[in-house]
C-alpha positions as CSV (number, residue, x, y, z in Angstrom):
1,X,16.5,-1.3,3.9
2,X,18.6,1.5,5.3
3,X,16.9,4.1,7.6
4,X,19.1,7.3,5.4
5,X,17.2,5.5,2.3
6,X,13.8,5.1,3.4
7,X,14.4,8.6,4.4
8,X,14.8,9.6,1.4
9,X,12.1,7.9,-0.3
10,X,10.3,9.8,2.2
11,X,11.1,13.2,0.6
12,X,10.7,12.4,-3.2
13,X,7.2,10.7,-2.1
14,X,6.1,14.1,-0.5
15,X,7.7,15.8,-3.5
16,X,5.4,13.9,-5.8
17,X,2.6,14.1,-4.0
18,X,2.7,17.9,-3.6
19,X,3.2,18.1,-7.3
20,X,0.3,16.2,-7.4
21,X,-1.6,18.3,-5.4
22,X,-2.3,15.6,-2.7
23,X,-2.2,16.7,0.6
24,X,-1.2,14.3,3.7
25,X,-2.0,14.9,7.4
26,X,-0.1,16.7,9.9
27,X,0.9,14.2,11.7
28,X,2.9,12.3,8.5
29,X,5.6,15.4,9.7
30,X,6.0,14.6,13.2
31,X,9.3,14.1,14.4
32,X,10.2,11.3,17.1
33,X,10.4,14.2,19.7
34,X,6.5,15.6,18.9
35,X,5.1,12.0,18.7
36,X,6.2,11.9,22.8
37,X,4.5,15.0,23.5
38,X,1.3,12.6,22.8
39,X,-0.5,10.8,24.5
40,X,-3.9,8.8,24.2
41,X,-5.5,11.3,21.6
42,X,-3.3,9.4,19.5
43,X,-4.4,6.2,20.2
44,X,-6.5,5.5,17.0
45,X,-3.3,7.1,14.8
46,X,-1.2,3.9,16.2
47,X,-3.9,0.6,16.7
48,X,-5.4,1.5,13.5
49,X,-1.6,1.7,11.7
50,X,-1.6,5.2,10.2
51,X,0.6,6.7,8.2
52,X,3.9,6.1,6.2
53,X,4.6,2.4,5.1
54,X,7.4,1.7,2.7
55,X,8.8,-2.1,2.1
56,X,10.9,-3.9,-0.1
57,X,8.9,-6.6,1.0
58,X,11.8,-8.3,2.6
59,X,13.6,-8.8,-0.6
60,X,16.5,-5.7,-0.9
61,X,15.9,-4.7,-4.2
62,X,13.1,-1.5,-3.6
63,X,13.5,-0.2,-7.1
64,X,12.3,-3.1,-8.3
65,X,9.8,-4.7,-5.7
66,X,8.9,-2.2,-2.8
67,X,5.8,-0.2,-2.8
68,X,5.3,3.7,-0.8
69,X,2.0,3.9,1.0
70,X,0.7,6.1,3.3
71,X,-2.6,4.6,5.5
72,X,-4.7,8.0,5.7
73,X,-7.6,6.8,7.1
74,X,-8.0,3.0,8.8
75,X,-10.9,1.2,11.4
76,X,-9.8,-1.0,13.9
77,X,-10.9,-5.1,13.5
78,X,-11.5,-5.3,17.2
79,X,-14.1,-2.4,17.4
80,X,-15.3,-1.8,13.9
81,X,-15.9,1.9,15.2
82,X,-14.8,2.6,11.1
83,X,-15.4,-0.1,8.7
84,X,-13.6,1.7,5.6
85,X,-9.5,2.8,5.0
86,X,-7.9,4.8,2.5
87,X,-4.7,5.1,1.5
88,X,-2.7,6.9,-0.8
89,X,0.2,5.0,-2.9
90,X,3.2,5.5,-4.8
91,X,4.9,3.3,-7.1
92,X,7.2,3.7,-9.8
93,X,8.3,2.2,-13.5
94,X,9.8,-1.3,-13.4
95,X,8.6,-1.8,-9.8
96,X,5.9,-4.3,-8.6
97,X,4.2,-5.3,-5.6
98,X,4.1,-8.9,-5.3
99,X,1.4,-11.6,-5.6
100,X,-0.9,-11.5,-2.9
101,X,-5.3,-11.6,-2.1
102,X,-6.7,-10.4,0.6
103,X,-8.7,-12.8,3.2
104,X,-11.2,-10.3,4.3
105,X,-10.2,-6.5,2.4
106,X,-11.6,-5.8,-0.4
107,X,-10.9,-2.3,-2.4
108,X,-10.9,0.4,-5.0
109,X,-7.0,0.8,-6.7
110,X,-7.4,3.7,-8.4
111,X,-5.2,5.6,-10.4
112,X,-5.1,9.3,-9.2
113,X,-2.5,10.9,-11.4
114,X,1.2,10.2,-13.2
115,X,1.2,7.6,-15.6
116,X,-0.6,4.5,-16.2
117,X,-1.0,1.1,-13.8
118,X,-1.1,-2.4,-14.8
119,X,-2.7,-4.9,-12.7
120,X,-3.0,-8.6,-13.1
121,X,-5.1,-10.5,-11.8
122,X,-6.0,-14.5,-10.8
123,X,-8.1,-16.6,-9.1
124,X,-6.9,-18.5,-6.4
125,X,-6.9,-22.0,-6.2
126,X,-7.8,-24.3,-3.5
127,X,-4.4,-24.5,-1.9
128,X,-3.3,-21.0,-2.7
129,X,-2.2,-21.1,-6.3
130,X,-3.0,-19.1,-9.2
131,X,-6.1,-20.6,-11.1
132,X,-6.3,-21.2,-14.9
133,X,-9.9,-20.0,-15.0
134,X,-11.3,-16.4,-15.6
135,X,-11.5,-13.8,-13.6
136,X,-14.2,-11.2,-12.7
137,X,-13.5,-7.7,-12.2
138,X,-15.4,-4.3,-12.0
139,X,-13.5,-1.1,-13.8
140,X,-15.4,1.9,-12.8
141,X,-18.4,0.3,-11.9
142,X,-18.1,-2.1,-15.4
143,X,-18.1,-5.3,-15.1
144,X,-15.4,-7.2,-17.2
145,X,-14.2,-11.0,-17.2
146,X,-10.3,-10.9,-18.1
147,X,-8.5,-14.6,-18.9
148,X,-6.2,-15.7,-16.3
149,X,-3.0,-13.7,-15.7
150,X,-5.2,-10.8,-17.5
151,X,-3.1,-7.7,-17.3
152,X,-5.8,-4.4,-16.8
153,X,-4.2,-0.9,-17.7
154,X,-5.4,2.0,-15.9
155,X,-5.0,5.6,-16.5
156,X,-5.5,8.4,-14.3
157,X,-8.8,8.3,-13.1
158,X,-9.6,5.1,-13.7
159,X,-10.0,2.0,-11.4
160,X,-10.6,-1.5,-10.3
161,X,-12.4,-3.2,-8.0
162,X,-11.0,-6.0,-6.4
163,X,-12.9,-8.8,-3.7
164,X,-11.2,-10.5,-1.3
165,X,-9.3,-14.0,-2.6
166,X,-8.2,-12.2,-5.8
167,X,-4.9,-12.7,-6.7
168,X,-3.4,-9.4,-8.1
169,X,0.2,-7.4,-8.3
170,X,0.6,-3.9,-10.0
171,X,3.2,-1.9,-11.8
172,X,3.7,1.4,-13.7
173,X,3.9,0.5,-17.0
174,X,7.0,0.7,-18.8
175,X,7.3,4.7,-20.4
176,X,4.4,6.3,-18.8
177,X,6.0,7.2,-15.3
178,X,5.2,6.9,-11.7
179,X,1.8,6.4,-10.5
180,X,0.2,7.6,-7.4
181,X,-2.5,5.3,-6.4
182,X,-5.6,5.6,-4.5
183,X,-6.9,2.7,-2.4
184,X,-10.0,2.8,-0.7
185,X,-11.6,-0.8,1.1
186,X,-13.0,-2.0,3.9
187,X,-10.7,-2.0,7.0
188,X,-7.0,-2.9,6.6
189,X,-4.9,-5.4,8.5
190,X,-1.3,-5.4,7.2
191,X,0.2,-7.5,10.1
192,X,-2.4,-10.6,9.4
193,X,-4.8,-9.8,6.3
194,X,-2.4,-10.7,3.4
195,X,-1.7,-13.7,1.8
196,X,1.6,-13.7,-1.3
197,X,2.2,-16.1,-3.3
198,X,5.6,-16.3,-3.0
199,X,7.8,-15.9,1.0
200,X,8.2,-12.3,1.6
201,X,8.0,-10.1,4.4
202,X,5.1,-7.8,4.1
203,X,7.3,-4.9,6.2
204,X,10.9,-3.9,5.7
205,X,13.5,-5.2,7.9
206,X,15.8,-1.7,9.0
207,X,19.4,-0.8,9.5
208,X,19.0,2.0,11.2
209,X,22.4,4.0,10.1
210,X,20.9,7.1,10.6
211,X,17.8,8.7,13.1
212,X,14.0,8.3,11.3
213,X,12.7,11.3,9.5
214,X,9.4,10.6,9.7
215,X,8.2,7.5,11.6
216,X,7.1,4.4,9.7
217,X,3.2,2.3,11.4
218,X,5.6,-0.5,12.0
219,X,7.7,2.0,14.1
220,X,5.4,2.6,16.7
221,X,5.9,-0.2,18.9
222,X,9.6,0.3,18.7
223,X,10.2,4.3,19.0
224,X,7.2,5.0,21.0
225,X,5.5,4.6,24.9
226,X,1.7,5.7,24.0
């Protein structure tokens, strides 16, 4: 992806989400030059991978699989010091998130406002591929069994909990707009916690033709000394 249009994603997401009423941190508008006035009071903002996180998930095509998140809240593996993450989520019509469990997360999607969210869902089989037998989920504290490939529609206010090992991918279904999605779950591990189906690269691979608005997590390392 191009740094000028993950910028710009950047915008339209805060556009949307103050629409929304949904209100980030201050820190999701620091600029590289206020990020290096920090120093270790930051230190949980970059171990625990806070903040903005857009991917095409190494495939080029965002508009049709790429996903906007931003990691609000995280714990750190190592310490366990919090054992919970939120995050709030952004996708759009005709765009999915691909395949992919979890191997120790498990979470709350929920739909917090725009239109409605599809999410299909799968057991996994022994060597990783999508089982033919039913699956187990709980919508808002419901319990439901959906076949195989079951396809669960969400609207605003509604969610679904998913354990770890369940296959699942989402979308805004087709006429009904974007959706901005909640997650909550137990601590998240981007770098090592996801498992897809198919060979894709969990974060976007950058050509940086123009200076970062707003710094990505997987920017850290890169932009900053802390």
């Amino acid at each position: 992806m191009k740094r000028s249009e993950i910028n710009s994603l950047m915008l339209d997401a805060i556009d949307f989400l103050n629409e929304n009423k949904f209100y980030l941190p201050k820190f999701a508008y620091w600029k590289i030059g206020d990020w290096k006035k920090k120093g270790e009071e930051v230190k949980e903002i970059i171990d625990c991978q806070l903040g903005w996180d857009i991917s095409d998930f190494g495939k080029g095509i965002f508009h049709e699989f790429g996903l906007i998140l931003f990691t609000i809240r995280n714990g750190d593996l190592k310490t366990l010091t919090k054992n919970y993450c939120e995050k709030v989520m952004i996708v759009d019509e005709g765009q999915t998130t691909p395949m992919h469990y979890h191997f120790k997360k498990q979470e709350d999607i929920i739909n917090r406002a725009g239109g409605s969210l599809n999410v299909q869902v799968y057991n996994k089989t022994e060597d990783d591929q999508l089982a033919d037998t039913p699956v187990s989920v709980v919508i808002d504290g419901i319990k439901k069994t959906v076949k195989a490939g079951g396809v669960i529609c969400l609207s605003p206010g509604e969610s679904i909990y998913l354990p770890s090992y369940i296959y699942h991918t989402f979308w805004a279904k087709k006429g009904t707009g974007k959706v901005l999605i909640g997650e909550v779950s137990s601590v998240n591990d981007d770098r090592f916690d996801n498992y897809f189906l198919k060979n894709v690269g969990r974060f976007a691979e950058i050509e940086e033709d123009e200076e970062p608005l707003y710094l990505l997590c997987s920017d850290y390392e890169k932009y900053l000394n802390i």
